[in-house]
N, C-alpha and C positions, 0 to 999 in steps of 0.2 A: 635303756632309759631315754625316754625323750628328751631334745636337743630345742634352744630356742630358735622360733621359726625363721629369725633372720640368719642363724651359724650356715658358713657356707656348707659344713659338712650333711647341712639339712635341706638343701632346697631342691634338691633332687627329688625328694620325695614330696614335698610340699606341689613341687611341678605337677609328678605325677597323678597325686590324688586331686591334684584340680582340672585333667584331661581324663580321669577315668568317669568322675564324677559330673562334667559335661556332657562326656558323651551318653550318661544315660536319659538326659535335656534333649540330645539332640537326636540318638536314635528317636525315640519318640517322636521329638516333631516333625521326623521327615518320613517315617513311614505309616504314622496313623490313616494319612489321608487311602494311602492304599488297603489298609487292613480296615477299613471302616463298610466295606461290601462285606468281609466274610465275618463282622463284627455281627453286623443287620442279620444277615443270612443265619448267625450262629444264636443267636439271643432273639432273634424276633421282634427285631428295634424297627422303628418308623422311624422317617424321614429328619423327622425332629430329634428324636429322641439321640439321632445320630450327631443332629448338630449341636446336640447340649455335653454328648461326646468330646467334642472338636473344645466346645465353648467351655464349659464347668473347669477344664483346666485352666482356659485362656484369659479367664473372667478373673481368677485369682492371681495370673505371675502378672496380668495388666495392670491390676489394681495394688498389690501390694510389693512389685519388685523396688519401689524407691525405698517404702518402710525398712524392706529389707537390708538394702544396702544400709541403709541408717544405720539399724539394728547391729550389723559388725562392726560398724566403729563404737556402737554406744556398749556392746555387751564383750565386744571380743570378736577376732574375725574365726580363729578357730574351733570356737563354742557356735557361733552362729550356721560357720557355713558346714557343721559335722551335724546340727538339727536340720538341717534343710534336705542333708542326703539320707537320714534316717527316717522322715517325713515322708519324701519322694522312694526310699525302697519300701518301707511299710505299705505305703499307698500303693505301690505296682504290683505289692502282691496281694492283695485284695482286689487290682484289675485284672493280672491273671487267675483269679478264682471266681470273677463275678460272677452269679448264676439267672442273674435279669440286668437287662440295661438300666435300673435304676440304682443299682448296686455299682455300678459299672460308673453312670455318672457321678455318686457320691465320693467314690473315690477319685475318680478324675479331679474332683474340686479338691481335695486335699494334697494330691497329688503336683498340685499347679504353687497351693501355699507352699507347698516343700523343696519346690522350683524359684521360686520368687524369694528364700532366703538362700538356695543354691546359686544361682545362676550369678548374679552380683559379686557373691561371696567368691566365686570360681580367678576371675582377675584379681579380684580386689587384694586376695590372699598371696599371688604371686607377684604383684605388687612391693605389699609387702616385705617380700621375705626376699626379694632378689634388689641390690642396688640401683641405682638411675641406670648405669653405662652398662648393666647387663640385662636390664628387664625388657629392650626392645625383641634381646633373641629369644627368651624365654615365653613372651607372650605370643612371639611368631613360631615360638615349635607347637607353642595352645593353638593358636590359630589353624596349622596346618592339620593337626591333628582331627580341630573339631571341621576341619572340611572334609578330611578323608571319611569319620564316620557320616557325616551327613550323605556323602554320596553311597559309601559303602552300605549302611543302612538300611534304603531302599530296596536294594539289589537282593540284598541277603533274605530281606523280610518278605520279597516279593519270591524267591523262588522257592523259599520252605512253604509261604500258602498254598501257592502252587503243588508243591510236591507231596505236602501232610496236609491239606483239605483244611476247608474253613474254622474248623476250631484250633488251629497255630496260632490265631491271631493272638492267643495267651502268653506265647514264646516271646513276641516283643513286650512284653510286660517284665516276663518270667527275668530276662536277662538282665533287667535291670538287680537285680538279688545279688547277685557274683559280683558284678562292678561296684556295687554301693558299699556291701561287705570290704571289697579289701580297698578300696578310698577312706573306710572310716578306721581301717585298722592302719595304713600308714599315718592320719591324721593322731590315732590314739597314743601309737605307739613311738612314731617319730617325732612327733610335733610338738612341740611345748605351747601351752595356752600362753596369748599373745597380750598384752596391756591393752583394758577397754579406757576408752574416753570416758571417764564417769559426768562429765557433765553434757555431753549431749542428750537433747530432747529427742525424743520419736513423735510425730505426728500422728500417734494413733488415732483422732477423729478424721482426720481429713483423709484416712484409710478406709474407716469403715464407710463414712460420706460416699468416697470411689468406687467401692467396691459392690452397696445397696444399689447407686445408681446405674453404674454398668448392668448390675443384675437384673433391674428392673425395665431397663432399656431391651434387654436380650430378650427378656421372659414377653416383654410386648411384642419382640417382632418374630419369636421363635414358639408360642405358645407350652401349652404343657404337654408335649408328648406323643399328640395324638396327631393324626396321619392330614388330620385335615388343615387348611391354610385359615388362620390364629381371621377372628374378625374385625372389621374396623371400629368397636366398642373398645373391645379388649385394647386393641394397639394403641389409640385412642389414652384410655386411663393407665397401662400399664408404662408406657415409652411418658406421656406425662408425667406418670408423678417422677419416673428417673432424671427427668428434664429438671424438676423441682429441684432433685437432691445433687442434679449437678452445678446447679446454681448454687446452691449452699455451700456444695463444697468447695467454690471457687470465693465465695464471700470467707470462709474458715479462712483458708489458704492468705487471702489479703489480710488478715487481721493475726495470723498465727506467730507465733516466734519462731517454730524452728519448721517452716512449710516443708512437705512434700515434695510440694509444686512452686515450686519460687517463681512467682508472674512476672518478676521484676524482668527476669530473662526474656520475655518478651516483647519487652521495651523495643527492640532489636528488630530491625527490617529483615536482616538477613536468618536470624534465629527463629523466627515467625513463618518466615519464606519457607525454612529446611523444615519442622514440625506441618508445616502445612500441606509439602508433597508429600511428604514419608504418608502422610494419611490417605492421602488419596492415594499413592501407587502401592501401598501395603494392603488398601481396600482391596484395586483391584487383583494383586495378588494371591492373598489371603485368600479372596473368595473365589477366584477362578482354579485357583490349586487343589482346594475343598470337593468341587465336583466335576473336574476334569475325571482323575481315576476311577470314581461313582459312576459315572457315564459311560467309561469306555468298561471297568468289569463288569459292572451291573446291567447296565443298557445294552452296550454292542459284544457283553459276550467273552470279552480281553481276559487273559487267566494274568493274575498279580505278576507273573515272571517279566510275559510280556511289556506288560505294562513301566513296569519299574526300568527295564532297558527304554523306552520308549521317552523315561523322562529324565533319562542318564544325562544328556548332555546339558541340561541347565545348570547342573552341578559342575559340572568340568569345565565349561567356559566361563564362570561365573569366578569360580577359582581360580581357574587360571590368568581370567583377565584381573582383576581384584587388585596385584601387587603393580602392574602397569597402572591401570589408571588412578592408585592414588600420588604416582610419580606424576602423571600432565597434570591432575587436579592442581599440585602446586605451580604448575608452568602458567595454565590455563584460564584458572580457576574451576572450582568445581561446577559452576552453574550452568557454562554449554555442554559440559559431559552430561550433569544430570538429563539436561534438556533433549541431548541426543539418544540415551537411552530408555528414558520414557517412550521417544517415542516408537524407537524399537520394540518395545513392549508391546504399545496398544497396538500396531501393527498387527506382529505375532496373536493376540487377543482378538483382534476383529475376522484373522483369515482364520485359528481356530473356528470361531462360530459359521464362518462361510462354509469351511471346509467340513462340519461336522458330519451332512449326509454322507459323506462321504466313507466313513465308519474306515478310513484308511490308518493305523498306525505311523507305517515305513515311511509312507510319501508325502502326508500331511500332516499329524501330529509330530512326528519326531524331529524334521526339518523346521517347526516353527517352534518348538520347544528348547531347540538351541539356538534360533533368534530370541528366543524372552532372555537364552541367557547371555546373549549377548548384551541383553540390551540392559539386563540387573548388570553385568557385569563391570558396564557405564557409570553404573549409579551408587553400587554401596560404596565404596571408599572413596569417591568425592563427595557422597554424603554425610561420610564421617569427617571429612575436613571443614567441611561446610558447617556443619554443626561445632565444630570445636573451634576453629575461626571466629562465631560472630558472639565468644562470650571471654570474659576474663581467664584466665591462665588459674584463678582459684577455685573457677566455677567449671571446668570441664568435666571435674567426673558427675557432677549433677546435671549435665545438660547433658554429656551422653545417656544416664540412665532414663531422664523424661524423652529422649527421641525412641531408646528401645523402648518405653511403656507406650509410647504412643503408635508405634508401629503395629504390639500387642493389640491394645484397643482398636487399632483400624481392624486388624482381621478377625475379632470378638463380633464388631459387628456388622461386617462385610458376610461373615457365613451365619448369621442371623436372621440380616436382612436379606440377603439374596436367596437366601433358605424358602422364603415369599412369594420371592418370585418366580423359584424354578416349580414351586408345589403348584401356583396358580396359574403358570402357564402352560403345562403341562398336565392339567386337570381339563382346562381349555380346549387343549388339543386332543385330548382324548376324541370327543365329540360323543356321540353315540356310544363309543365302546367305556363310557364313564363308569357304568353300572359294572362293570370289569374287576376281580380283584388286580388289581394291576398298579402298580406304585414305582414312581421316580428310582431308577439306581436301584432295580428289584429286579433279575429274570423274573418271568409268567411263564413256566412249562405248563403245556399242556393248551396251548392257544393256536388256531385255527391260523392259518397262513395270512390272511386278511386282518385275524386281531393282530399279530405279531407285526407285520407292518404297520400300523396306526403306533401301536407302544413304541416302536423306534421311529416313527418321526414326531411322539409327542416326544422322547425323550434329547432326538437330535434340535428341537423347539425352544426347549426349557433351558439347556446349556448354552444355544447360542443366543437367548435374548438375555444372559448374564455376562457371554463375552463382548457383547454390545456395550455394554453398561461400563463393564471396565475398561476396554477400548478407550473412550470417551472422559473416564477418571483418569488416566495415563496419561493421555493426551492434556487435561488439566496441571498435572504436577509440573511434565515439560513447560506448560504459559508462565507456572510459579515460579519454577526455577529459573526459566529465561529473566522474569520481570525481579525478583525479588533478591536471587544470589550476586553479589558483586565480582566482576571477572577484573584481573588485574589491568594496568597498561599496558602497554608494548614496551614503554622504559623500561618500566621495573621488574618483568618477566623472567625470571633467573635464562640464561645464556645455555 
């Protein structure tokens, strides 16, 4: 018989189904980018089609994970966050059955709504259910746990493609079934349904406001599908009218009782400052992460094994350094950390693009791959102080979850619009061999020693005039963070 979710004899399990149920959040986010060659390869997806892959998820936990969060306090946390994981396994097993990329995208979008009441619901529930003076450790075994699968993830995803051939890419789907299954059976079985707040509101327009708008912002800069780069009519009207409806939805939002998006939080130099880097260095994150792995198995040839060791170390440093620097963040402050790891970052980002002819894993990818993680490893946990620093003590769990949506959103349309850029300069570079079937992050078997050199330097072309680009956004978050984060005195600096 189920026990109430705060009894202690219960939070054991309450724990656990909120790290089983992550990690099916996070295997996916960190191994799509790699399984999205043998996705292409397996289904016959373009370019685009690949990014609406990435995006149809990212569109939805952008737009709706605040609702979400809402929605557990207004309905219940253990009602809410056991629909979010039976959403999210339903929907994964419809992505490992998809038999076209359009199937494949539809479900990605439902997939992402069932992330978007998961994901929030994951803390919020161990929150919950574990007291003040015990939830720091509880949230740090969640914590470690969802770092281990994030790294672990990669590794595993990359050497079954490798070893059972491009159609595996269903197995990162598949597994999500087993984890959802018995997260929803510890919630059923263990959990007692929690008291909802009945008088809270949910913002449902200023959901759907977000959610139309991102859409249509994506759909301008991502077109529908087709292999060729969207034109400037289209981007034009379709990034317009999303323009429209984000305008409205920032008028909603002023005028709502129970906002989404509380502007008021932005009243704040330093809360402005922190939502203002996280976009730009999750921009250029998001989108250099999207077609790094495209580039090296598609383009130069890299088998997913490869590759996933190659991008081991971001994860490990990243982690590792994480529980350090939110310790100087409070010595510090977090604003010369953030500043110093940005710029680690675009570093790492512009000697990528240098070194891309190079088609070197060992000695130039993987070496600057643990400088990016050096340099994230800077920045998340002074960024999470930084964010929860510049807002009231009733306002933190609402300003954390609009820093993660706005992160979402940066990499929504970071692989949307640089989707753009790698199609149209890379078409560029083709030159003469245009009439070629030959496509971005696609071998071409069966091409003359001269075509094949032209496709790897349009492809080594197209990658590094996107790590330019984030270079150069990195390098921006650092100026935000210097000028806008406040760094304590030397007085009052803890000893």
């Amino acid at each position: 018989m189920s026990q109430d979710i705060t009894d202690p004899r219960n939070r054991r399990f309450v724990l656990l189904a909120a790290i089983l149920a992550s990690s099916m959040g996070f295997i996916d986010g960190s191994v799509i980018s790699i399984a999205i060659p043998a996705i292409r390869a397996d289904l016959g997806a373009t370019l685009a089609q690949a990014q609406w892959i990435n995006n149809g998820y990212l569109l939805m936990l952008a737009s709706l994970t605040l609702l979400g969060g809402a929605a557990g306090d207004r309905f219940g946390l253990r009602k809410v966050f056991g629909l979010g994981i039976i959403l999210f396994a339903v929907a994964s097993m419809v992505c490992a059955m998809a038999w076209n990329p359009l199937v494949l995208i539809a479900a990605r979008i439902v997939q992402g709504m069932g992330a978007a009441f998961m994901v929030p619901g994951s803390l919020a529930i161990i929150a919950k259910a574990y007291p003040r003076d015990q939830r720091g450790k509880a949230i740090g075994i969640w914590a470690t746990a969802s770092s281990l699968t994030s790294i672990a993830g990669p590794i595993l995803g990359g050497f079954v493609l490798t070893a059972l051939g491009d159609w595996s890419w269903r197995l990162v789907f598949a597994i999500n079934l087993p984890l959802g299954a018995a997260a929803l059976a510890l919630l059923w079985f263990k959990v007692a349904p929690d008291r909802a707040a009945d008088g809270r509101r949910l913002d449902t327009i200023g959901a759907i406001l977000a959610t139309l708008a991102l859409l249509l912002i994506a759909y301008g800069l991502t077109g529908d599908g087709s292999e060729s780069t969207p034109g400037l009519l289209h981007m034009l009207f379709w990034c317009g009218g999303g323009f429209v409806l984000a305008v409205a939805f920032l008028i909603w939002e002023m005028r709502a009782a129970s906002p989404m998006l509380p502007l008021r939080l932005f009243a704040n130099l330093g809360f402005s400052g922190a939502n203002g880097l996280t976009f730009a260095l999750y921009f250029a994150l998001g989108g250099t992460m999207f077609f790094l792995p495209m580039t090296m198995i598609g383009g130069w040839g890299e088998t997913p094994a490869t590759v996933s060791l190659a991008l081991l170390p971001m994860g490990v440093l990243l982690t590792a350094l994480s529980s350090f620097t939110g310790k100087w963040a409070d010595r510090f402050g977090p604003g010369p950390l953030i500043a110093l790891g940005s710029v680690l970052v675009a570093i790492a980002f512009a000697a990528l693009g240098a070194t891309a002819p190079l088609h070197n894993l060992w000695f130039a990818v993987m070496p600057l791959v643990a400088l990016l993680g050096l340099g994230m490893g800077f920045v998340v946990s002074p960024l999470s102080t930084a964010v929860m620093t510049n807002v009231e003590d009733s306002d933190t769990g609402t300003a954390s979850g609009v820093n993660n949506a706005v992160a979402r959103v940066a990499g929504l349309v970071a692989v949307a619009l640089l989707g753009t850029v790698v199609a149209g300069v890379f078409e560029r570079s083709l030159g003469g061999a245009a009439e070629l079937p030959i496509f971005f992050g696609l071998p071409a078997p069966g091409l003359s020693a001269a075509e094949e050199a032209i496709r790897l330097r349009a492809t080594d072309a197209a990658f590094a005039s996107i790590a330019y680009v984030t270079a150069v956004l990195s390098l921006l978050s650092a100026a935000i963070a210097w000028l806008t984060l406040r760094r304590p005195c030397p007085s009052s600096a803890p000893r």
